[in-house]
N, C-alpha and C positions, 0 to 999 in steps of 0.2 A: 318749167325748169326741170334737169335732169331729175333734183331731190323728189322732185313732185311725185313723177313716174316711178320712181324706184320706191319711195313709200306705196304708191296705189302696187305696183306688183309683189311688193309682202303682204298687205292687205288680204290680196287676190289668194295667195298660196294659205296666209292661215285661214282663212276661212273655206280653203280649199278641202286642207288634210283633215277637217271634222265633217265634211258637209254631207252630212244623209236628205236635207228636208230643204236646200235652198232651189229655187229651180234657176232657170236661164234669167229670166224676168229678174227674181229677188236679186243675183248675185250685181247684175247692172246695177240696179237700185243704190245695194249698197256701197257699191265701189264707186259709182257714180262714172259708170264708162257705158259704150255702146254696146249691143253686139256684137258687130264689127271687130270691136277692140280685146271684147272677151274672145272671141273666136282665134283672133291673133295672139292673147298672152298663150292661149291652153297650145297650141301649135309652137309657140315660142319654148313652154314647160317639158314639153315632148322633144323638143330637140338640146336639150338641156338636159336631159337624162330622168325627168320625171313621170311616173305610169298615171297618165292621166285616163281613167275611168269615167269611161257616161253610164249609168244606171240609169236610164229615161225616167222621168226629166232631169237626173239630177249629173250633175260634173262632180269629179274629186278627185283627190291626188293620194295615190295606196301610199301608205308606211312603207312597204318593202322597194321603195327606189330608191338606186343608186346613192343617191345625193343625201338622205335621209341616214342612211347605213353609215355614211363618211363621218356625217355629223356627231352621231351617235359614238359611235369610234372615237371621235375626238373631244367630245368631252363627256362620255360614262366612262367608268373603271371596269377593267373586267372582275369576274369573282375573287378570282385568287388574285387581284391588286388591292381592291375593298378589304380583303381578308388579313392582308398583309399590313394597310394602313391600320385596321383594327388591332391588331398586336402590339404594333407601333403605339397605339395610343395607352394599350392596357401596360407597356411596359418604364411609360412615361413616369409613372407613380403622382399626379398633377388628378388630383379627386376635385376640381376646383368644379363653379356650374358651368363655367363656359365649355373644360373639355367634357362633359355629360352630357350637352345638350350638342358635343359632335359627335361623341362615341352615336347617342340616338340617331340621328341622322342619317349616318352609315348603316346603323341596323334598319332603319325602318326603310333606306332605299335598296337593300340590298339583302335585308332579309337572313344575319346573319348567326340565325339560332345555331348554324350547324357547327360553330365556334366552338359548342359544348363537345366533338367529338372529332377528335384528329383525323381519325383515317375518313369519317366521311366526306370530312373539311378539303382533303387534299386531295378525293376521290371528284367530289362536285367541279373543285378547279382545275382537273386537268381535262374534265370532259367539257367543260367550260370553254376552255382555250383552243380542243381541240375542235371542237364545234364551231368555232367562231372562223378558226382558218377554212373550214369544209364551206362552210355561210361564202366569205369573202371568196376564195376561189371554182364555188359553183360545184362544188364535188358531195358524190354522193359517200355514206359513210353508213356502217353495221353498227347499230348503237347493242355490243355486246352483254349479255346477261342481264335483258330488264327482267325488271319482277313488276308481274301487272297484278295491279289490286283487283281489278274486275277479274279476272281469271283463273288469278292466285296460280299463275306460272312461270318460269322462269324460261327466257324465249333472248334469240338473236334478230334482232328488226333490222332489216337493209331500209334505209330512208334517205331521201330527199333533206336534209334541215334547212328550214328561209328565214326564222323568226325567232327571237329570243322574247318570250315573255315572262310577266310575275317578276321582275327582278332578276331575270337568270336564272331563275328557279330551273323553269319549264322549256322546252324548244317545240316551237312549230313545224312541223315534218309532213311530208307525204309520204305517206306507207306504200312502196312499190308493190310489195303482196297484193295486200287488201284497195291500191290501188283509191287511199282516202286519203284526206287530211288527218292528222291528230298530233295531241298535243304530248310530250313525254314529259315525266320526271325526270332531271338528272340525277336527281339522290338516289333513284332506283337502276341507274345505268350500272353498271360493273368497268365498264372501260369504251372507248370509241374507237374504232377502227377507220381512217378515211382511206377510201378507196378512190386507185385511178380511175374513175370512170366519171364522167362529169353529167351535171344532169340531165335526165330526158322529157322529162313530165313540167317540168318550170309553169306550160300554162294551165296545171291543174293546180296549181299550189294558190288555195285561200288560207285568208289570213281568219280569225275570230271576228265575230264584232260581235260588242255587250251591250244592252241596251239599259236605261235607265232604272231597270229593274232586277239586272243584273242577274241575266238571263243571255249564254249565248251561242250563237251558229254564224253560218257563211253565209250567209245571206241574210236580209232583213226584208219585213213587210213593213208599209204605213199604214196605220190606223189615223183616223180623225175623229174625234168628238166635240161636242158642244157641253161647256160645265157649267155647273151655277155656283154661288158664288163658295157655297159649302167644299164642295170636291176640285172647283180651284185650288182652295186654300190649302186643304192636306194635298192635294199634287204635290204642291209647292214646298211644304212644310216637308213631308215624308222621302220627294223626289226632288231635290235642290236641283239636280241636272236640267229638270222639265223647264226649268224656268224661259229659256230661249227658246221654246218651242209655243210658248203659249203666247194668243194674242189676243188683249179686246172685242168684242161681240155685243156692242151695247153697253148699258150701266153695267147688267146685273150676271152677264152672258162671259164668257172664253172659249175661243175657240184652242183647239192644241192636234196639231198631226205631225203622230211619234213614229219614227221606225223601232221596229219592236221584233226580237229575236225569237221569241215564242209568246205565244197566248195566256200563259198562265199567269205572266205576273202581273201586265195590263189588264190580264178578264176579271184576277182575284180582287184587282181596285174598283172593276167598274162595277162587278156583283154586288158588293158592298155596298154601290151609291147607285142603284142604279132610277132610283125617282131624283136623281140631282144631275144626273146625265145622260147626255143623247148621242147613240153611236152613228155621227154621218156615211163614214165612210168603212169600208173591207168586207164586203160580203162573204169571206170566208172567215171573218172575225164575228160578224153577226152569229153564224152558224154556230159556230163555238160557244156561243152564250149560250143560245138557244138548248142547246146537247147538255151543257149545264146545268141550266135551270132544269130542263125535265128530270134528270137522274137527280137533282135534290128533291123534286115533286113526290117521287116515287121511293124515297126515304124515306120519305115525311109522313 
């Protein structure tokens, strides 16, 4: 039946937009479809306006397509709408718990300490809104007068912006200079300029990805380990995320292979346990322990 199909292909997509670790094999498995049939939704998604991504072995559908953008659009607020409904609320005079636990709400999706300060309040929403139009029509734009923490300069950046993150906080930009991805403040913008010029680099524009450790870059690696039942358990307990990554391995065993944005925060766990764990897989994750343990050898 039509329902049938149409449930298996949302199925297919959410487990699509998280998927770092399913391969071709699992995704059938779970959806309970052929190859064949996967081969044809992912060609079906692609002509539908979705960026479907093979990272050998793995398939997935980026954040930054079309259809994702529309969504988003249609039901988040931009800054300065959130901003405005918060007002709204504060001028209500209604201290009841119900409107508390919406004012919260607003703050916590939307992050809106800057409440405490007019001009930066009105500063953030108009680079907000203007960044949103430059996003939706592909146009590159001078985010004027940032002030960088790392550099402690005050500088005009021609960028690319594809990505609103953090609540609107932050934008994801390719730096035509420096010719990289990075991430801006807008509380540190002075004002937007969008330029006629539309953009040129689209296929260098990466998004983040954070790994369960909350750690992140453009890329990810897999690691795989084998855990007993000890370093299971605080995975679990410490990294609630891991949880669908980890699988049975016997009574007493768990298997878990994580993509992971950098070394440090998976090695700082494994160090710690490391007679309760066995690292199968990453040969340049091995390496890395190894680099470890001697520079604490030679402390010691």
């Amino acid at each position: 039946m039509r329902h049938d199909k149409l449930e298996r292909e949302l199925r297919l997509l959410l487990l699509l937009i998280e998927n770092h670790h399913y391969t071709v094999a699992d995704i059938c498995n779970k959806i309970d479809i052929s190859r064949r049939n996967l081969y044809y939704y992912l060609e079906s998604f692609k002509f539908m306006g979705f960026h479907v991504e093979n990272n050998k072995p793995y398939y997935r559908i980026r954040k930054d397509s079309p259809w994702f953008k529309k969504l988003d659009a249609a039901v988040h607020f931009t800054e300065d709408e959130a901003i405005m409904m918060r007002h709204i609320l504060d001028k209500t005079g209604d201290d009841s718990q119900q409107m508390q636990r919406l004012k919260q709400k607003l703050d916590k999706l939307y992050d809106l300490d800057i409440l405490d300060n007019v001009e930066l309040r009105e500063q953030v929403g108009r680079n907000v809104s203007s960044i949103y139009d430059a996003i939706k029509q592909k146009r590159t734009v001078v985010l004027e007068g940032y002030s960088s923490a790392n550099s402690n300069t005050l500088s005009n950046r021609l960028v690319e912006p594809f990505l609103f993150l953090n609540g609107n906080q932050e934008v994801r930009c390719f730096e035509i200079a420096s010719k990289m991805n990075k991430t801006f403040k807008l509380s540190r913008v002075q004002d937007v300029k969008i330029l006629d010029l539309f953009w040129q680099y689209e296929k260098y524009h990466r998004e983040m990805l954070t790994d369960i450790f909350m750690f992140s870059s453009e890329s990810q690696q897999l690691v795989k380990l084998r855990l007993g039942r000890l370093s299971a358990s605080l995975l679990r307990e410490e990294y609630p995320q891991s949880e669908r990554y980890i699988e049975p391995d016997g009574n007493d065993h768990w298997l878990v292979e994580l993509p992971v944005s950098s070394f440090k925060g998976i090695g700082r766990f494994v160090l710690g346990l490391m007679e309760d764990i066995d690292v199968l897989e990453n040969d340049d994750f091995k390496d890395y322990l190894r680099q470890k343990i001697q520079t604490m050898k030679q402390r010691l």
